[in-house]
ZADO-1210 file (C-alpha; in nm, 4 decimals, padded with zeros to 6 digits):
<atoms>
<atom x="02.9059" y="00.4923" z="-01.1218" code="UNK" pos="1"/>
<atom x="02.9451" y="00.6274" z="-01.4725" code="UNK" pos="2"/>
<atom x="02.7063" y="00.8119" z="-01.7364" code="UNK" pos="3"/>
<atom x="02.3644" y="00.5827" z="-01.7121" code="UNK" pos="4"/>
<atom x="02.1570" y="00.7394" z="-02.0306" code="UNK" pos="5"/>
<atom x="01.8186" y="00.6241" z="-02.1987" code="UNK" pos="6"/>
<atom x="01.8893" y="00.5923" z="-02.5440" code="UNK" pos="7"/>
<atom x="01.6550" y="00.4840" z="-02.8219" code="UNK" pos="8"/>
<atom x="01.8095" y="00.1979" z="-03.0194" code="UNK" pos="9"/>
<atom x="01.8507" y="00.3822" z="-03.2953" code="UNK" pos="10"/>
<atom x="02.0937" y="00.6251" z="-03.1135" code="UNK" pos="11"/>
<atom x="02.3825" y="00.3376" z="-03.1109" code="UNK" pos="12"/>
<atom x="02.4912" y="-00.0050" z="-03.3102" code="UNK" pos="13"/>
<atom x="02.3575" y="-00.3038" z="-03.3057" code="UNK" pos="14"/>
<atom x="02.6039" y="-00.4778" z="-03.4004" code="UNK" pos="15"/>
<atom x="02.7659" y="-00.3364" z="-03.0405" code="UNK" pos="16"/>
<atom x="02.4744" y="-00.4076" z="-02.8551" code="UNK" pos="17"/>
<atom x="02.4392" y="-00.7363" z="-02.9627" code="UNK" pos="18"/>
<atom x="02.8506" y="-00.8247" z="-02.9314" code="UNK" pos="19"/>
<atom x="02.7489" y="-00.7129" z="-02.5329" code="UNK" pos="20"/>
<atom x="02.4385" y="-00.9336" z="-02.5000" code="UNK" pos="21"/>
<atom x="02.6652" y="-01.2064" z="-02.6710" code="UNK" pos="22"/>
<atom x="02.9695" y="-01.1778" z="-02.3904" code="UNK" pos="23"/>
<atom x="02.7239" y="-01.0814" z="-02.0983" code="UNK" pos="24"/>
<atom x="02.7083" y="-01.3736" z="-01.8303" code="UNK" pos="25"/>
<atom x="02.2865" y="-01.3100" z="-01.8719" code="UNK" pos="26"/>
<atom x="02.3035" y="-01.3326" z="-02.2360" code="UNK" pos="27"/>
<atom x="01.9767" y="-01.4715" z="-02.3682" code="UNK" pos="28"/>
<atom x="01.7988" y="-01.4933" z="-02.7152" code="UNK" pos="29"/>
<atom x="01.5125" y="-01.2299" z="-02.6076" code="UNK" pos="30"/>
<atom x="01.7661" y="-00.9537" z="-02.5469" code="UNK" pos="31"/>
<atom x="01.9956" y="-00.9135" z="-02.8866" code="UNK" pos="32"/>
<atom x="01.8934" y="-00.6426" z="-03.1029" code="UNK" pos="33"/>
<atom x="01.7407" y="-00.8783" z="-03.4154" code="UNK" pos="34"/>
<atom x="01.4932" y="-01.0378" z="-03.1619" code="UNK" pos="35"/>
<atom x="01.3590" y="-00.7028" z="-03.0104" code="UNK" pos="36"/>
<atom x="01.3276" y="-00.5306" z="-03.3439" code="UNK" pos="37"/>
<atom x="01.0373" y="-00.7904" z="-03.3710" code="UNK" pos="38"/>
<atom x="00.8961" y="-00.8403" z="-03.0751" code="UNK" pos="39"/>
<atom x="00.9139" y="-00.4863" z="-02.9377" code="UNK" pos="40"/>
<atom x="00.9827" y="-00.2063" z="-03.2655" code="UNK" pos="41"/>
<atom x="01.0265" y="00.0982" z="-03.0736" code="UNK" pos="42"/>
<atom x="01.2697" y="-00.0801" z="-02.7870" code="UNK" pos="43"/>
<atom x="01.5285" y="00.1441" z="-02.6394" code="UNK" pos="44"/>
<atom x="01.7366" y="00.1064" z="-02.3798" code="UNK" pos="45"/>
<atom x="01.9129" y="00.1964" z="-02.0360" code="UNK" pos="46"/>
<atom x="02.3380" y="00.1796" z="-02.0727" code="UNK" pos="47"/>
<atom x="02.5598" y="00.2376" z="-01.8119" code="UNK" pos="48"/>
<atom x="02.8522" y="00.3807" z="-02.0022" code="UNK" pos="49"/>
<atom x="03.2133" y="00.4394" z="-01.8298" code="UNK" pos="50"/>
<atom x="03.5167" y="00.6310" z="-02.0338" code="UNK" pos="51"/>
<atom x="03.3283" y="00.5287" z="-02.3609" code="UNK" pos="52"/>
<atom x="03.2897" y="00.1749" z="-02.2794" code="UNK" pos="53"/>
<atom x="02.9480" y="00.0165" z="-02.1893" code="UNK" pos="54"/>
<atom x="02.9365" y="-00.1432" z="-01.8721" code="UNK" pos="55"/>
<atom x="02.5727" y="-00.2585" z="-01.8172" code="UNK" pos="56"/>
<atom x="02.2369" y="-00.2478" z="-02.0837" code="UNK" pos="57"/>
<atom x="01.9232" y="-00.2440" z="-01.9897" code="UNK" pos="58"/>
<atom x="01.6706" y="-00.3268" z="-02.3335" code="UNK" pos="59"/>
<atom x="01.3131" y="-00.1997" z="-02.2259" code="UNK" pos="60"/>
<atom x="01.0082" y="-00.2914" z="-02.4358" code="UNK" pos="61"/>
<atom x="00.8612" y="00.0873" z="-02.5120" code="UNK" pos="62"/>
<atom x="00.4831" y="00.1114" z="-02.6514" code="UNK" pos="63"/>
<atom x="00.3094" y="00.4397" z="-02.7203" code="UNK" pos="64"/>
<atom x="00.0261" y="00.4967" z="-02.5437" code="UNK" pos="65"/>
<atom x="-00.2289" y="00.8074" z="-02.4592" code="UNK" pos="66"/>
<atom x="00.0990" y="00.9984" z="-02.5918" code="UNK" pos="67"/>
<atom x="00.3092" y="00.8545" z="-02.3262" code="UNK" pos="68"/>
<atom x="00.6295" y="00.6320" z="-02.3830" code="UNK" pos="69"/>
<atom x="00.5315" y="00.3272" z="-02.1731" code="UNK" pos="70"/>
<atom x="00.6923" y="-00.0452" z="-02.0753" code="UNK" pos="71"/>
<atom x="00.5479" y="-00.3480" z="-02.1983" code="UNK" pos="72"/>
<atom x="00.6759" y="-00.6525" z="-02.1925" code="UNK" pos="73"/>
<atom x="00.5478" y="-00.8500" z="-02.5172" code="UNK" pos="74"/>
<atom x="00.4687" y="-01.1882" z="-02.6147" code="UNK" pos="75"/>
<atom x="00.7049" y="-01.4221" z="-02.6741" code="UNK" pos="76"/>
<atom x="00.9829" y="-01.2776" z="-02.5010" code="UNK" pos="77"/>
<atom x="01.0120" y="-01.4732" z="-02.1067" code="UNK" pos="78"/>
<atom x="01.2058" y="-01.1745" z="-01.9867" code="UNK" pos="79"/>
<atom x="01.4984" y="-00.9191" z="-02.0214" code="UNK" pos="80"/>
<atom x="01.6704" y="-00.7631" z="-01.7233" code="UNK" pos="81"/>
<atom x="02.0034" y="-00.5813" z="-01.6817" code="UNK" pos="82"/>
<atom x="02.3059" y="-00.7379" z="-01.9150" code="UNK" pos="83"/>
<atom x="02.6285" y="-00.6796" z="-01.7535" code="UNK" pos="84"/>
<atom x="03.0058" y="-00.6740" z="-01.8964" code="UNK" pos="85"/>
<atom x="03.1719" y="-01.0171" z="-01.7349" code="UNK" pos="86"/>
<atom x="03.3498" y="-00.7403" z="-01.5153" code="UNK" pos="87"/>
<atom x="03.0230" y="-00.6131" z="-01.3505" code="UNK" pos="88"/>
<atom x="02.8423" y="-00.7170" z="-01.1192" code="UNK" pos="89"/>
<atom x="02.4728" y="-00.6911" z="-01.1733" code="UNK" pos="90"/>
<atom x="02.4388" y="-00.6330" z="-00.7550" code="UNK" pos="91"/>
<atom x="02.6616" y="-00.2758" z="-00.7981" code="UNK" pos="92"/>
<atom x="02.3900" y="-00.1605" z="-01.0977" code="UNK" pos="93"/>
<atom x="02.0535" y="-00.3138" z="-01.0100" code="UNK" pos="94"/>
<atom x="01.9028" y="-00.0686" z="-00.7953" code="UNK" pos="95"/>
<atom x="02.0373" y="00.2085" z="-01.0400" code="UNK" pos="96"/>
<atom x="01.9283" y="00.0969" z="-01.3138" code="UNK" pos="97"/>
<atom x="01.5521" y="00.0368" z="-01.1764" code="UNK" pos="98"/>
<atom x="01.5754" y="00.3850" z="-01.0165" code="UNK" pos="99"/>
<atom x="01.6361" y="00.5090" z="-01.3667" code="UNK" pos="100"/>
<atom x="01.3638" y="00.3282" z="-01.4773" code="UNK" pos="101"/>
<atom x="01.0974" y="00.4713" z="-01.2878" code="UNK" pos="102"/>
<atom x="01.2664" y="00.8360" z="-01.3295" code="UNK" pos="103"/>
<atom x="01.2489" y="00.7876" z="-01.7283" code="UNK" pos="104"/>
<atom x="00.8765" y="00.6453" z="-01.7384" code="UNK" pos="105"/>
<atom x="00.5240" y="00.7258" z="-01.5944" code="UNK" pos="106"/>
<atom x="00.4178" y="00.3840" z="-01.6500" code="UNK" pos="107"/>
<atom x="00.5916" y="00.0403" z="-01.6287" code="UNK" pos="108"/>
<atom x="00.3054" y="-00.2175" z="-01.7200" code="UNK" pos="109"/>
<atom x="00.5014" y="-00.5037" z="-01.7148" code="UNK" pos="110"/>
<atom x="00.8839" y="-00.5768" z="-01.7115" code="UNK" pos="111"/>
<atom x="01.0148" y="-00.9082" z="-01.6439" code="UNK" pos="112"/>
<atom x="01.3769" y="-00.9629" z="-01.5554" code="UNK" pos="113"/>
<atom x="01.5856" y="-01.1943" z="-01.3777" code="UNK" pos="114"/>
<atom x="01.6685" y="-00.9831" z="-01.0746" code="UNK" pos="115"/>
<atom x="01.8782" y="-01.0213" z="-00.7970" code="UNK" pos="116"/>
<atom x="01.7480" y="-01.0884" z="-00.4232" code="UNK" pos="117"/>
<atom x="01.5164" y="-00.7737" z="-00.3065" code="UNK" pos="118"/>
<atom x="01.6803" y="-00.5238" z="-00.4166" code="UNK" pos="119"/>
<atom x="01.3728" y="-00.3301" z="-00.5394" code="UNK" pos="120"/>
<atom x="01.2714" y="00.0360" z="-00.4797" code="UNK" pos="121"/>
<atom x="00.9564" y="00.0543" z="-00.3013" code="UNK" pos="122"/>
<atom x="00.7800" y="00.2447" z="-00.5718" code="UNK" pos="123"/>
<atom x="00.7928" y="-00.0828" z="-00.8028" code="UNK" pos="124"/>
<atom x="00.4842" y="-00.3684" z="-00.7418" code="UNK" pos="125"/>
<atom x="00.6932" y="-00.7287" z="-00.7376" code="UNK" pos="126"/>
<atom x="00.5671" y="-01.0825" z="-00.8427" code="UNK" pos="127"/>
<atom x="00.7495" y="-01.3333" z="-00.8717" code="UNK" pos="128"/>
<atom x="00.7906" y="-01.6373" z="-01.1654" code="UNK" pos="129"/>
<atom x="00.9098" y="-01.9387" z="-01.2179" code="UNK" pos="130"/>
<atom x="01.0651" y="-02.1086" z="-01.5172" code="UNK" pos="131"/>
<atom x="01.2169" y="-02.4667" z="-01.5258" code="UNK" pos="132"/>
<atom x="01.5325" y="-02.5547" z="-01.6610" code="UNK" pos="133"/>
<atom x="01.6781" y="-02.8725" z="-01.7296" code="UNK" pos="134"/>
<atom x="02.0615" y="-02.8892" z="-01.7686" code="UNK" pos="135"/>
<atom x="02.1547" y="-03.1274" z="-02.0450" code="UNK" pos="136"/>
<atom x="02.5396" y="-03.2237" z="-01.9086" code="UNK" pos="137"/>
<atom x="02.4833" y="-03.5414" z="-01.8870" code="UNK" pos="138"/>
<atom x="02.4284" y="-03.8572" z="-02.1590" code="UNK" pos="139"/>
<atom x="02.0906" y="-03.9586" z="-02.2307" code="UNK" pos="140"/>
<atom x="02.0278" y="-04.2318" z="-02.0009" code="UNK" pos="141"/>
<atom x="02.1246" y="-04.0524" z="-01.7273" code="UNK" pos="142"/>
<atom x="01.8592" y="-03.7684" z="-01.8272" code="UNK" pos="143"/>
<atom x="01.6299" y="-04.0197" z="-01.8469" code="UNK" pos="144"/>
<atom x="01.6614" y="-04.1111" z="-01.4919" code="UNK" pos="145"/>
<atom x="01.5691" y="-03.7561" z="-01.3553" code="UNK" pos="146"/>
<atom x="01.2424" y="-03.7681" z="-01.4686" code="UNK" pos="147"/>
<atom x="00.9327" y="-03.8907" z="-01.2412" code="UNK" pos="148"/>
<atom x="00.8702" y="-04.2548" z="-01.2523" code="UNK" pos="149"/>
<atom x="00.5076" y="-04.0751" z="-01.4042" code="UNK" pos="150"/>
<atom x="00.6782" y="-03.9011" z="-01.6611" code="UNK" pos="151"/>
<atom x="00.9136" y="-04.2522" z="-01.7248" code="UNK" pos="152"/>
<atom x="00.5900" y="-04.4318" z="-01.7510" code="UNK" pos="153"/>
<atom x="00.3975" y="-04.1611" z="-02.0025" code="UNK" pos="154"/>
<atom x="00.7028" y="-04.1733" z="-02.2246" code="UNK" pos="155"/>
<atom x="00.6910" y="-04.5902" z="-02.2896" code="UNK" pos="156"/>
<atom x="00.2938" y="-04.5248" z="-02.3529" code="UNK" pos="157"/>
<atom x="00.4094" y="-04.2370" z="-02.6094" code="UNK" pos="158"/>
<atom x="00.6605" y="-04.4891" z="-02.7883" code="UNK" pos="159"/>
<atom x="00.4010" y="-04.7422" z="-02.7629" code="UNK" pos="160"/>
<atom x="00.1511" y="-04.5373" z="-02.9251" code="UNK" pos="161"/>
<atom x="00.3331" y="-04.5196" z="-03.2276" code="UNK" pos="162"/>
<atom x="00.4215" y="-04.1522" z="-03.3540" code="UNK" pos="163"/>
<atom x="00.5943" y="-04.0540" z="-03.6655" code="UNK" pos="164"/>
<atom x="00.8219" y="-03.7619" z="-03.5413" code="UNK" pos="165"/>
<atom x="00.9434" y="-03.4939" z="-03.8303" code="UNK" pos="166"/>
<atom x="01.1180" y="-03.1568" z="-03.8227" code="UNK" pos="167"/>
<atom x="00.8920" y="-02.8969" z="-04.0681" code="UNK" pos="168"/>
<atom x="00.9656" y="-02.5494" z="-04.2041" code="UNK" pos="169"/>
<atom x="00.5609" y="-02.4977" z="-04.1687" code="UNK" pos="170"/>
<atom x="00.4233" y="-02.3127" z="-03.8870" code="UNK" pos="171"/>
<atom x="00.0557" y="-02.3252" z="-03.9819" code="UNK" pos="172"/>
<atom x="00.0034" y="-02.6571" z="-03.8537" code="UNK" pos="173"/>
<atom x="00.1229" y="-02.5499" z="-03.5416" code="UNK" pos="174"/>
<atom x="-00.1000" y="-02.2191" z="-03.4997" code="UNK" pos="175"/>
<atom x="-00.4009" y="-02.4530" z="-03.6114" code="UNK" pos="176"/>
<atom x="-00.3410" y="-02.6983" z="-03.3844" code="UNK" pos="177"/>
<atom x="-00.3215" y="-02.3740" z="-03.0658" code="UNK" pos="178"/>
<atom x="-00.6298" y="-02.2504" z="-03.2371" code="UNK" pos="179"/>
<atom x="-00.8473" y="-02.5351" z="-03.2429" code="UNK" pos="180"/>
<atom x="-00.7410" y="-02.6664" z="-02.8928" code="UNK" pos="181"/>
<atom x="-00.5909" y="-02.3900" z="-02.6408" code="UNK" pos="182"/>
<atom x="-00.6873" y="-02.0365" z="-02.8111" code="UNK" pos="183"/>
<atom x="-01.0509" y="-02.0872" z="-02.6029" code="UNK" pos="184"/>
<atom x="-00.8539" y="-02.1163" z="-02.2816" code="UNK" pos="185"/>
<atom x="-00.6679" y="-01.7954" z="-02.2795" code="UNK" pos="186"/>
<atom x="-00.8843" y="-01.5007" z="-02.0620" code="UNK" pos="187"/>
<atom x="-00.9467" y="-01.2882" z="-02.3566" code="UNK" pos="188"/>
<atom x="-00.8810" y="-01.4786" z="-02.6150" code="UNK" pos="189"/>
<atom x="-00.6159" y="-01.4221" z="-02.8939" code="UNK" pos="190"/>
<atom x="-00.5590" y="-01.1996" z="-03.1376" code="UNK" pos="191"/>
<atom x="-00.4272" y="-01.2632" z="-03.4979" code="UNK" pos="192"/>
<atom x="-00.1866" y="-01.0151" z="-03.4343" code="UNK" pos="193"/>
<atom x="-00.0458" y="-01.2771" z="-03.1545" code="UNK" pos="194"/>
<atom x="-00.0149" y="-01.5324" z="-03.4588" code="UNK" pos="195"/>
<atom x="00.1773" y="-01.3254" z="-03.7252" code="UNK" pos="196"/>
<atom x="00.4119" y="-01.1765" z="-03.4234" code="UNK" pos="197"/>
<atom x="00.4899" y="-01.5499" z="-03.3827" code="UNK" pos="198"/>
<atom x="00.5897" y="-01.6103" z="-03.7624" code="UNK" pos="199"/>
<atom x="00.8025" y="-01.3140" z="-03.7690" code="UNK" pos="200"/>
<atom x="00.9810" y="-01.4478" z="-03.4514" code="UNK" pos="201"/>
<atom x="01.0203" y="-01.7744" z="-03.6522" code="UNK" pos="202"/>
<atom x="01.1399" y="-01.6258" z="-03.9500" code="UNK" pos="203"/>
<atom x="01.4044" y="-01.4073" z="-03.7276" code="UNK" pos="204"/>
<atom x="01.4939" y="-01.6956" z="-03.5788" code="UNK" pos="205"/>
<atom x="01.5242" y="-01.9007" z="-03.8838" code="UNK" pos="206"/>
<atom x="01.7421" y="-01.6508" z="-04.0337" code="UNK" pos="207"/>
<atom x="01.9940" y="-01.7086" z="-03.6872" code="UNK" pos="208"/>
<atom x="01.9940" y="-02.0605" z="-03.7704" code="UNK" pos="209"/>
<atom x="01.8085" y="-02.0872" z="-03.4079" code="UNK" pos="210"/>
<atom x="01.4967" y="-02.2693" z="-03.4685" code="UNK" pos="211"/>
<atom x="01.3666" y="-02.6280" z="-03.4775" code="UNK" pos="212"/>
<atom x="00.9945" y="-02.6940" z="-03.5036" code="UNK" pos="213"/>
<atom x="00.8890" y="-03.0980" z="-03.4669" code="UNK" pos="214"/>
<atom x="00.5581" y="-03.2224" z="-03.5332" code="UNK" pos="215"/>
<atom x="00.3895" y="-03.6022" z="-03.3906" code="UNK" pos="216"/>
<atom x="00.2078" y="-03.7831" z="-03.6519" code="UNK" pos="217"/>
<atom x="-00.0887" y="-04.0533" z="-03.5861" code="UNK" pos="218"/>
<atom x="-00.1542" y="-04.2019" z="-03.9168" code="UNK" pos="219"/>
<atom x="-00.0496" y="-03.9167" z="-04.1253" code="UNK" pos="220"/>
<atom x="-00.2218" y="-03.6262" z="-03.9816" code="UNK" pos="221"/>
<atom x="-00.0194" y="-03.3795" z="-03.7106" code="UNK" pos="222"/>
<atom x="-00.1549" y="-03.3989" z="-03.3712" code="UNK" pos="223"/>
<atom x="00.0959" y="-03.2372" z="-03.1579" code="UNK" pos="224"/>
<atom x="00.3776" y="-02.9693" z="-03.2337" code="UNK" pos="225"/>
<atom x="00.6476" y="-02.8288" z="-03.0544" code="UNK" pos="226"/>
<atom x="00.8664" y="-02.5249" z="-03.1479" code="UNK" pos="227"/>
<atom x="01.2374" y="-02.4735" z="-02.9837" code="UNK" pos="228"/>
<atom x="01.4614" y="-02.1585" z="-02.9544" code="UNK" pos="229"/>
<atom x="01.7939" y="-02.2882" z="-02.9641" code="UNK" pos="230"/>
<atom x="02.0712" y="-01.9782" z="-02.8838" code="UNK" pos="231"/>
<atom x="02.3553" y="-01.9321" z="-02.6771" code="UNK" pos="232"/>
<atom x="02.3561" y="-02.3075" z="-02.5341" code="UNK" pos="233"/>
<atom x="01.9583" y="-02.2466" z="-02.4229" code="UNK" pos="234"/>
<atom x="01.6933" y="-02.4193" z="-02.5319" code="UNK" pos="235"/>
<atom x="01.3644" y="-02.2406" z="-02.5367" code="UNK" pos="236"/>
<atom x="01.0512" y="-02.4110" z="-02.5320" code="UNK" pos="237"/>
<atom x="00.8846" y="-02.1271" z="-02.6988" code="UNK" pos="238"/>
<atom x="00.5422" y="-02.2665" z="-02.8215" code="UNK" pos="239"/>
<atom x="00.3952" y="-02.5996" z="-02.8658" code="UNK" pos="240"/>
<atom x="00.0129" y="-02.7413" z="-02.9182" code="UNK" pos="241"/>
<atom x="-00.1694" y="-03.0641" z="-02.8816" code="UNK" pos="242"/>
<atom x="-00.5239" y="-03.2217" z="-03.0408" code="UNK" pos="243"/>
<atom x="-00.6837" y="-03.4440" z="-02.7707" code="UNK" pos="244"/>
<atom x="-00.5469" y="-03.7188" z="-02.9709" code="UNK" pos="245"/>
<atom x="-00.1732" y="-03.5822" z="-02.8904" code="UNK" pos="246"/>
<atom x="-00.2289" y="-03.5675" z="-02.5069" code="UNK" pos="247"/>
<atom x="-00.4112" y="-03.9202" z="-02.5439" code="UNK" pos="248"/>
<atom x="-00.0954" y="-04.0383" z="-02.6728" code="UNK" pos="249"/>
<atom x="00.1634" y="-03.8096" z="-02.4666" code="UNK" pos="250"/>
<atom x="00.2960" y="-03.6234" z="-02.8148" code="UNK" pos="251"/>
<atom x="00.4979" y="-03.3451" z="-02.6402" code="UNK" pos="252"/>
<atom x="00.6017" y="-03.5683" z="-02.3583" code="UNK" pos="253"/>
<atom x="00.7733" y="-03.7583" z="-02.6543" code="UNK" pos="254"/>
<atom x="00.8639" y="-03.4889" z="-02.9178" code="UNK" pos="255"/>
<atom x="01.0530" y="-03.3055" z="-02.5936" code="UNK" pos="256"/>
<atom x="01.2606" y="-03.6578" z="-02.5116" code="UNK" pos="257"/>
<atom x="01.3641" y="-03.6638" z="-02.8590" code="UNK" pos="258"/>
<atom x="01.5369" y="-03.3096" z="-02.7994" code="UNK" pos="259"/>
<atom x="01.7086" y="-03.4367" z="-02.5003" code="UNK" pos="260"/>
<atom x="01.8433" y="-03.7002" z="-02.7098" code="UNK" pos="261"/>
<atom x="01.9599" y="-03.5076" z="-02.9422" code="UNK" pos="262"/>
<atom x="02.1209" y="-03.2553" z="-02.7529" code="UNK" pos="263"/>
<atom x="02.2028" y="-03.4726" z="-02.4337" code="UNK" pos="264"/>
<atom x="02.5696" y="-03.4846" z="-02.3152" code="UNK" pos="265"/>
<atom x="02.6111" y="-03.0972" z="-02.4141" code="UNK" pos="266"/>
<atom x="02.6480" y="-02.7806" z="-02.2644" code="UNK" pos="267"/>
<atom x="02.2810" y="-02.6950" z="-02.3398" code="UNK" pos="268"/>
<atom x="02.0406" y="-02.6088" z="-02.1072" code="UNK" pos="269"/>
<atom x="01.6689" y="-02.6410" z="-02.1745" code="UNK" pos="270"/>
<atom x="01.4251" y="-02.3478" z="-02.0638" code="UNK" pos="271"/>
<atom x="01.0444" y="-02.4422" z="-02.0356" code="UNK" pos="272"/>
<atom x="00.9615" y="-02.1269" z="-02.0701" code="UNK" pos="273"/>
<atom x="00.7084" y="-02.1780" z="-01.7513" code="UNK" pos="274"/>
<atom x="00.3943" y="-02.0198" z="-01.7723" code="UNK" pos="275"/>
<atom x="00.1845" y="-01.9025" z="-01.4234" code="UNK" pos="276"/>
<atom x="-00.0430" y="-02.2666" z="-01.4361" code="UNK" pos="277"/>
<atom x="00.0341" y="-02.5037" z="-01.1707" code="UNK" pos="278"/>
<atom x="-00.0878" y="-02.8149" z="-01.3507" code="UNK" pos="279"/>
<atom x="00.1854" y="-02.6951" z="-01.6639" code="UNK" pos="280"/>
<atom x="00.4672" y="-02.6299" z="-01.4280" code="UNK" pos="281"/>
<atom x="00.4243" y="-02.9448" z="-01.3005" code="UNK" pos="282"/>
<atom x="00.4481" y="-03.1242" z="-01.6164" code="UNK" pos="283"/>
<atom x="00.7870" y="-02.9850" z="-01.6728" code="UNK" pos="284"/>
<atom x="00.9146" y="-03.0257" z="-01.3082" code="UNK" pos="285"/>
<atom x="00.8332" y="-03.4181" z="-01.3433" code="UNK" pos="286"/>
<atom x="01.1318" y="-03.4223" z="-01.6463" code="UNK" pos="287"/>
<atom x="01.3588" y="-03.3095" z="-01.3402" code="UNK" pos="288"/>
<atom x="01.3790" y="-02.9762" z="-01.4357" code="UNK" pos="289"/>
<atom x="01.4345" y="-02.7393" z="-01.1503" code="UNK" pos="290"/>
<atom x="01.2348" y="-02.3520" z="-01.0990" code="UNK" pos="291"/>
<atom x="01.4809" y="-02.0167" z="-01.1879" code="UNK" pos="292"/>
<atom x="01.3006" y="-01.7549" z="-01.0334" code="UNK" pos="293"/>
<atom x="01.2357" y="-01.4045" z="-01.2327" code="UNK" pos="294"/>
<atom x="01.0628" y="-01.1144" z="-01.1428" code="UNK" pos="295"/>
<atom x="00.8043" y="-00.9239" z="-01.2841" code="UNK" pos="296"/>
<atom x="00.7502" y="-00.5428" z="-01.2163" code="UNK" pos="297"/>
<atom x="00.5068" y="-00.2909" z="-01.2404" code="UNK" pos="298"/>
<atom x="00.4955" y="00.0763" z="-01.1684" code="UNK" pos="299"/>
<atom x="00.2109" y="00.3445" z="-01.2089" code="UNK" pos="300"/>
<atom x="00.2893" y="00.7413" z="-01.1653" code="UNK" pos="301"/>
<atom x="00.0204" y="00.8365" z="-01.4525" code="UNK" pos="302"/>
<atom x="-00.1322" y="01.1274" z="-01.3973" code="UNK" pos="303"/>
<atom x="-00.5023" y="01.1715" z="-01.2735" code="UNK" pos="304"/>
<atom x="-00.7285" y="01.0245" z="-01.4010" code="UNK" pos="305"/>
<atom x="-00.4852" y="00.7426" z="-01.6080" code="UNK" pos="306"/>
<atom x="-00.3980" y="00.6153" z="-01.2546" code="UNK" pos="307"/>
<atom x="-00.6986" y="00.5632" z="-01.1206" code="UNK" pos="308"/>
<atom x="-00.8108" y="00.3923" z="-01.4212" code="UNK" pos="309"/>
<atom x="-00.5292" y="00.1886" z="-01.5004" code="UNK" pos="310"/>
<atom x="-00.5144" y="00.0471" z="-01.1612" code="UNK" pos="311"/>
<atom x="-00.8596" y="-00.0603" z="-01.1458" code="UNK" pos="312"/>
<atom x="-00.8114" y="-00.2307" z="-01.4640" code="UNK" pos="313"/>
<atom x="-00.5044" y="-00.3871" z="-01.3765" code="UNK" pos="314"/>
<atom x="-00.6883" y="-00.5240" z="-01.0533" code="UNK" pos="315"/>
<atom x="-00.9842" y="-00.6377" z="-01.2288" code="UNK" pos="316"/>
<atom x="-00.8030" y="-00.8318" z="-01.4717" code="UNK" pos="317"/>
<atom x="-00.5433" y="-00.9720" z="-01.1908" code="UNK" pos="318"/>
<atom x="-00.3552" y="-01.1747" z="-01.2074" code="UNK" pos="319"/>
<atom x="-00.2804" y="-01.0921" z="-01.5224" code="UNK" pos="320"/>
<atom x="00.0028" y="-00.7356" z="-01.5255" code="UNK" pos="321"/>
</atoms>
């Protein structure tokens, strides 16, 4: 194996980095260099380099903390992983890559990747997670078909119920609707900071031409919203929000069967984005899309007392990494 280096981001070009995320055969939206200068400002990253010419990346979410460099994954970014050129097989580089991880930092809280098999080093805690995706290869009817004769049945009531649907350059409808019907749900709450990361990710996005946000109207006021990633033939479900009157009605049931009209017959795939709630995953599964399985690691060499205390906070607030 080549020269495998941790470099800050600024240390090499973007414009590189994100021409390897583009050709990679794990290419996804989170991972080019635009989306992590948001999401993550201090990212740098693990490259495998051979004769001058990168053969692997590895973008890692870095935080400061108690004047350590630490891993974090953030919000609104599924997971990451190790990139590899189409020449590479990410089997020949995993386990170097997350030996070099655990070499270069004291503490991984979280880093979620899309990993093959078991190939972890035994100093790294595992849990798994499951998104769903839904291949779009096919014409509309036939999409239709895959879904549960539930979900078949919640989709008449939806175009029975009689929604205006309209695309909107206006988040804030959206982040009211979260706040005023989810935000109470969420073990600790959220912070603003969690709302104005999510309109810089829209604006990034925006400014890729890789963002569609669609609203459900009942009589002229928004009751349900939905917000799609749309880069690299992946659709990402990335945030969406319903008023009682919505799920009454079956708004995102409806606003997501309008995507898979529009984009039915294509080489898309669409991503749920799955989060770790049963009753949510099975929402998506009854469209007919099927689990992809990432993993999600953690690793804790802090020094006395750090590790003592991190772990017991980490176990007192499991599940959650």
């Amino acid at each position: 194996m080549g020269n495998l280096h941790l470099l800050p981001h600024t240390d090499f070009s973007l414009s590189r980095w994100d021409a390897f995320i583009a050709a990679s055969p794990q290419r996804v939206v989170y991972a080019y260099s635009w989306y992590l200068e948001v999401v993550s400002p201090q990212w740098q990253a693990l490259v495998w380099e051979e004769e001058g010419i990168w053969k692997a990346i590895m973008p890692l979410p870095v935080q400061q903390k108690w004047g350590l460099n630490v891993v974090q994954q953030p919000f609104y970014c599924q997971f990451l992983g190790i990139f590899t050129a189409p020449s590479v097989e990410l089997a020949s580089v995993q386990a170097a890559f997350l030996e070099a991880l655990s070499t270069h930092f004291r503490y991984v809280s979280s880093y979620s990747g899309r990993f093959l098999g078991e190939q972890f080093p035994p100093q790294f805690e595992l849990r798994h997670c499951y998104t769903h995706l839904f291949p779009l290869d096919a014409p509309y009817p036939t999409l239709r078909q895959r879904y549960s004769p539930d979900r078949r049945m919640n989709l008449q009531r939806a175009l029975r119920f009689g929604w205006e649907i309209t695309e909107s350059q206006d988040l804030d409808p959206l982040i009211q609707l979260f706040q005023e019907n989810h935000a109470a749900n969420i073990q600790g709450g959220v912070a603003e900071t969690a709302y104005e990361l999510l309109r810089k990710v829209v604006e990034v996005l925006r400014y890729q031409n890789a963002a569609r946000l669609i609203y459900a109207l009942k009589d002229g006021k928004i009751e349900a919203g939905a917000l799609f990633a749309i880069h690299d033939q992946r659709i990402i479900y990335l945030f969406n929000a319903a008023s009682p009157v919505g799920r009454k009605g079956n708004a995102r049931t409806l606003l997501i069967d309008q995507l898979f009209q529009t984009y039915a017959n294509s080489v898309y795939i669409f991503d749920f984005e799955s989060p770790e709630k049963a009753s949510i995953a099975s929402f998506y599964a009854s469209f007919g899309a099927q689990p992809e399985r990432y993993s999600v690691l953690h690793y804790n060499n802090l020094p006395f007392p750090l590790k003592q205390l991190q772990a017991y906070r980490r176990k007192k607030a499991s599940p959650q990494v």
